[in-house]
Every structure is written in C-alpha cells, then in structure tokens.
C-alpha positions, 0 to 999 in steps of 0.5 A: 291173211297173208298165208292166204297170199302165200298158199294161193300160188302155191296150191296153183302152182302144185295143181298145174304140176299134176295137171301137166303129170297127168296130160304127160301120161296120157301122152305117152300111153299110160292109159292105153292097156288097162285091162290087159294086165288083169286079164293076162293072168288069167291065160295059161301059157304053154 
C-alpha cells in the first residue's frame, strides 16, 4: 500500500512531462509537414 502512495505521483508527474512534450511540439511545428517527407522521394530533381 504504500508504493501506491509513491508511484501515484510519480506516474502523474511523468504523464504531465509527456504532455507538456507533446504540447511543446505542436507548438513548434513538429506536426506541420507530414506527408512532405514521404512524397519528396518520390519526385526526380533535376
């Protein structure tokens, strides 16, 4: 019982860390191109 007390928080704490990862790259634009990648090689250049 008193892991439970110990890994509550702690699994709280990781899922707020991701979260804010996550908001960090929608922010920045990590998420803007997704298909850009995958069809630039596909074209010939030239």
């Amino acid at each position: 019982m008193n892991a439970l007390l110990v890994l509550i928080p702690v699994a709280l704490f990781l899922g707020l860390i991701g979260l804010a990862a996550f908001l960090w790259a929608l922010r920045t634009g990590q998420f803007d191109d997704l298909d850009g990648a995958a069809e630039r090689i596909l074209h010939d250049d030239d």
